[in-house]
N, C-alpha and C positions, 0 to 999 in steps of 0.2 A: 252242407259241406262235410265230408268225412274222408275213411280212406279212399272211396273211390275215386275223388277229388283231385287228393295228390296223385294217384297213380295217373289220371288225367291230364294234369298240368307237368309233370314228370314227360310224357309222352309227346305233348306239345314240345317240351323244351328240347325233347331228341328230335322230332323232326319238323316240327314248324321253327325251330330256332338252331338248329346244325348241332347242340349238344351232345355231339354222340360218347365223348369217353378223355379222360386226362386234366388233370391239374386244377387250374379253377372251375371247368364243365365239373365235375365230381362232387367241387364243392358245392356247388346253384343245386343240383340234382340232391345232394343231402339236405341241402335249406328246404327244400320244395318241400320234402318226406319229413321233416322234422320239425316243421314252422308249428302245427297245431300244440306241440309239446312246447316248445319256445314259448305260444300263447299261454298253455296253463301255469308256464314259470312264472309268467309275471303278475295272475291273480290276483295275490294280495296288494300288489302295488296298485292297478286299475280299480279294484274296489276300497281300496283309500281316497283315491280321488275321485271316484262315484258317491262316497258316500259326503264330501264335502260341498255336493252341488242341492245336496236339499229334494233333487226330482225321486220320484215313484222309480222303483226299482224296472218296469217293465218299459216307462217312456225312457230309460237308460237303454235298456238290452235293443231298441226301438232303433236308437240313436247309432249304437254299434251298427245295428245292420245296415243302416245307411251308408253309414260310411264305409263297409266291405261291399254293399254292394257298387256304390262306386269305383274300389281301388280294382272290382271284378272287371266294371268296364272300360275301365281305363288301361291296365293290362293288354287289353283286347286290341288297342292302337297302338301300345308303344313302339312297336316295331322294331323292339331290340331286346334278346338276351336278359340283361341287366333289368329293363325294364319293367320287362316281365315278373322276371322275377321277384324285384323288390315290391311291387304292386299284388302280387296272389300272396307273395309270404307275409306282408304286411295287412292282408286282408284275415289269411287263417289266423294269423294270430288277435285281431281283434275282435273276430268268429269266436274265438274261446273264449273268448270275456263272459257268455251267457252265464253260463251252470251258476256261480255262486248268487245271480239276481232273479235268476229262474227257480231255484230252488226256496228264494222265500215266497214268491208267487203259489206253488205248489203248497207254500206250507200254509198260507194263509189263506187259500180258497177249496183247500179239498183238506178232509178230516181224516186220522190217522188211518180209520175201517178202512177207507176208500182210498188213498191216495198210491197206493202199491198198482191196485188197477187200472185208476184214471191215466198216469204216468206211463201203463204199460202200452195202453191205447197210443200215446203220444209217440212210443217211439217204437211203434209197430208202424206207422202211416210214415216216419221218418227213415225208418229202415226200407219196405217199401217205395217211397217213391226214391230211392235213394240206388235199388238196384235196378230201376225203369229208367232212373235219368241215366246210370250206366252203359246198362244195354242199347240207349238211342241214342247216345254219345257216342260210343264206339262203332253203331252201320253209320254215322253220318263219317265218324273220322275215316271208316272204312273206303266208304262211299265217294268223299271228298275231303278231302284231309286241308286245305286251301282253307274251309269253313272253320276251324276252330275257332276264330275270334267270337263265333254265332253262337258258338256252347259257352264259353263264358260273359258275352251280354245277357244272356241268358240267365243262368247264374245270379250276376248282379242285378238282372230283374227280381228274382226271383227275391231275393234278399232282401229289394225293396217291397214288395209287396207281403212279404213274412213282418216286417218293420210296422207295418199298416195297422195288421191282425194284432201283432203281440203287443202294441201302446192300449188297445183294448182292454185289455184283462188285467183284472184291479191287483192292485200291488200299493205295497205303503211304500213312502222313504228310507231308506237303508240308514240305519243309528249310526251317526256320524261316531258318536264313545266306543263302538262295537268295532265301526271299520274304518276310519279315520286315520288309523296309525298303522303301518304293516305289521310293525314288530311286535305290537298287542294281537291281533291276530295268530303267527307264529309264536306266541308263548303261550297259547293255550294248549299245545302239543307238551307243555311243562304243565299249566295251572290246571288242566281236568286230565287226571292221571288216566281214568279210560277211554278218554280220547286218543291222548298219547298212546297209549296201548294199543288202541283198533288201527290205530295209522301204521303203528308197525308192522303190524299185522298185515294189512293190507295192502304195504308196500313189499313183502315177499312175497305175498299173492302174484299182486299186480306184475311184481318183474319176471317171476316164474313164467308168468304168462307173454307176456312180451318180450323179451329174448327169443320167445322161439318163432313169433311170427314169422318173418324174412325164413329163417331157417327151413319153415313147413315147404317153402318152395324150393328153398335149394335144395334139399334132398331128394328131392320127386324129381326135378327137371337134369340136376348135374349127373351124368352116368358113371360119375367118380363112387356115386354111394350105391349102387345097383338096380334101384326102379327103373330111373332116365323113363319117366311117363310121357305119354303125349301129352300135347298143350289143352288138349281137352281133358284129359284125366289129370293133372294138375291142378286146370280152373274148377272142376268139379268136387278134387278134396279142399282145396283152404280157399272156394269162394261159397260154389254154390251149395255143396252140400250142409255148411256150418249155419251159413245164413238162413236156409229153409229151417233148419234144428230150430235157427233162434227165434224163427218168428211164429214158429209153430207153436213155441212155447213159454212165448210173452206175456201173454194172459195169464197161464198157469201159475208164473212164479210171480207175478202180480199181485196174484187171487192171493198167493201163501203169502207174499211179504206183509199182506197186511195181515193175518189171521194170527202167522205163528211165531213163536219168540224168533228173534234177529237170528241169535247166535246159532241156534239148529237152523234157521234157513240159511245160513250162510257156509253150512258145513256141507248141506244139501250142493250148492251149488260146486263147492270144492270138491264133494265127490266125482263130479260128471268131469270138471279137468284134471283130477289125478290121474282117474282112468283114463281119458281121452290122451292123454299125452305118452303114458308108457304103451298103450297100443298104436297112436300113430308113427312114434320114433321107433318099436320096435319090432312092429309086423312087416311078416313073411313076404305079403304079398298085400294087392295095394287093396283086396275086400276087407284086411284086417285094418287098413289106414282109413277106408271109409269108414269103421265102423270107430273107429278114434274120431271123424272130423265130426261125427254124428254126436257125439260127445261132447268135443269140442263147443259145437255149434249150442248146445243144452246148456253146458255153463255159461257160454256168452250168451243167452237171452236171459239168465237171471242175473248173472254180471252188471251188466248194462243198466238193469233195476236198480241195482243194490250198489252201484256207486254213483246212479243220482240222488238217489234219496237216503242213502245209510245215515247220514247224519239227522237225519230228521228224528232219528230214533232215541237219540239223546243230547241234542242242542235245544238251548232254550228258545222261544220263536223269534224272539229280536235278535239272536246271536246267530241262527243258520246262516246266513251270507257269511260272516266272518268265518264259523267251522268248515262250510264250504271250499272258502277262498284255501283255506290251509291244503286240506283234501287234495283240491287240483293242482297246485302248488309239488305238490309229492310226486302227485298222477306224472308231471312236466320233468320232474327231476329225473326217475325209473326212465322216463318215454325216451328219454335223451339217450341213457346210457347202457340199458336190458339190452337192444340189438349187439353192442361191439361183444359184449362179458358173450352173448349165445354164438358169435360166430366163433371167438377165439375157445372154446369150449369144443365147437364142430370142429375147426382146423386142428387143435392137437389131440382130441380124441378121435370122436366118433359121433355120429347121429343117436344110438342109444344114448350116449352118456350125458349126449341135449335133452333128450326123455326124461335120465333116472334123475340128474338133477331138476329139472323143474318139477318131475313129482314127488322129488325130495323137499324142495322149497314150499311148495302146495303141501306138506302134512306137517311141514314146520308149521308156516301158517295156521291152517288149522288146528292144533294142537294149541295155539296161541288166542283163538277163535275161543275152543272149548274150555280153556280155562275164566272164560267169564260167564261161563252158561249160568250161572244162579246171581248175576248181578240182576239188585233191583229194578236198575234205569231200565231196563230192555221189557221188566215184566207191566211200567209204568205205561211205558208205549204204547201199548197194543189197546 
């Protein structure tokens, strides 16, 4: 389950369910796009009560997927709207629950050398099959639009059988003293001052970056801003062309996250979205927008790395779930709120001024990034 999931069940809700536009229609259609952020809000709470049942972090994440992948096929019958709806939102959100019990799996079965590339292997097969089930999602709804219930039994299979595989792979107990309480989790963002720091950090990353998603398309498609692209030169800058970037370069920033200090590979990666974002808000023409989503696409396959595993970089091994749980927690806060702050930025400015601010926030950030470049934890790491 990812964006292309929502944009999925978004699609369904306009025409397998009459959603097309006004009042509470607006609202289901914002649940839909919103629900995986809603899931990382509530992290810390779900891994409080994961960590009170005493199971293996992974026969946990196991147990998740069963039950999304039921709420997946049960959607698939409601035969209503509402139904629907509460059934796919209530599944993305406890789809989200993985990262903070996956991420101690990760830390406990692959060593610091290797764990940047075995990770990047994981969600290169997940990106992958991710724009396949896309692509056959869309000739079938093409093809026959009647079938969508079949794309998500589908789905809910698939989740069962993810649940199978991932109860497999060893994992310890999640420390009930670590995660048992939400609020001791969240005050660690106080009690390790560079953690606190890197969250900041990473949270004007993150929003710089997201505020402008929605926006990449409005500007290309509304003829109010001057491109007014076809529907194929739209899909091609903010789907296909980023996503080839990222998966071309998975491995790469994989290989580096384990070899080189955190904090240069992190600036690494902010390089490729400062540039990618003042070239795509503010080229001429749409070859200088390609060569922004080409950018784009570079930072998000080191992205993707380096917010599942950043923590591993300086959490203790029993504490990664609870540094995690914070992490995504932030991830759910920004996800909510970065799109309204980028549109009302579009509507009283301009598309540049969507650009100059988010790679204004992208060198705040890094600037906040570089001033730990000589902390010890990060030289401990490697």
């Amino acid at each position: 389950m990812c964006e292309s999931t929502a944009a999925i069940a978004t699609l369904i809700a306009i025409r397998g369910f009459g959603a097309d536009a006004g009042g509470n229609v607006d609202i289901i259609k914002s649940l839909l796009n919103a629900a995986p952020f809603i899931g990382l809000l509530l992290t810390t709470i779900f891994i409080a009560i994961a960590g009170k049942t005493g199971a293996r972090a992974t026969s946990i994440v196991a147990f998740y997927l069963i039950i999304c992948g039921g709420l997946l096929m049960l959607s698939s019958v409601t035969g209503s709207l509402i139904g629907f709806t509460a059934c796919f939102v209530g599944a993305y959100i406890i789809f989200a629950q993985q990262a903070p019990m996956m991420i101690q799996a990760y830390s406990n079965n692959y060593t610091p050398q290797e764990r940047g590339q075995r990770v990047s292997t994981i969600l290169l097969i997940g990106s992958g099959s991710s724009a396949a089930f896309s692509f056959l999602s869309s000739r079938l709804l093409d093809w026959k639009f009647d079938w969508f219930p079949t794309i998500l039994i589908g789905m809910g299979i698939a989740c069962v059988i993810n649940a199978l595989l991932v109860r497999r792979i060893p994992s310890r107990p999640l420390q009930q003293k670590e995660t048992g309480n939400p609020l001791r989790s969240i005050k660690l963002a106080w009690s390790d001052r560079l953690f606190g720091w890197l969250l900041a950090s990473w949270m004007i990353m993150g929003f710089a970056n997201l505020m402008t998603i929605p926006i990449r398309v409005e500007i290309l498609a509304n003829p109010e801003y001057g491109i007014n692209a076809t529907n194929e030169q739209v899909l091609l800058a903010t789907m296909v062309i980023p996503q080839i970037a990222g998966l071309l370069s998975a491995k790469v920033w994989g290989a580096l996250f384990d070899r080189m200090n955190f904090i240069f590979w992190r600036l690494c990666v902010n390089s490729c979205f400062f540039l990618g974002m003042i070239l795509y808000f503010n080229g001429p023409s749409l070859w200088v927008v390609y060569v922004g989503s080409v950018l784009l696409g570079l930072g998000m396959g080191g992205g993707r790395i380096g917010w599942n595993l950043w923590v591993t970089k300086i959490a203790p091994l029993d504490k990664v779930s609870a540094y995690m749980s914070v992490h995504t927690m932030m991830t759910g806060l920004r996800g909510v709120g970065a799109p309204f702050i980028g549109y009302l930025v579009l509507t009283t400015f301009s598309p540049p001024a969507v650009g100059w601010l988010s790679a204004g926030c992208i060198f705040l950030s890094s600037a906040m990034f570089a001033m730990l470049r000589r902390n010890e934890r990060f030289n401990q790491a490697l």
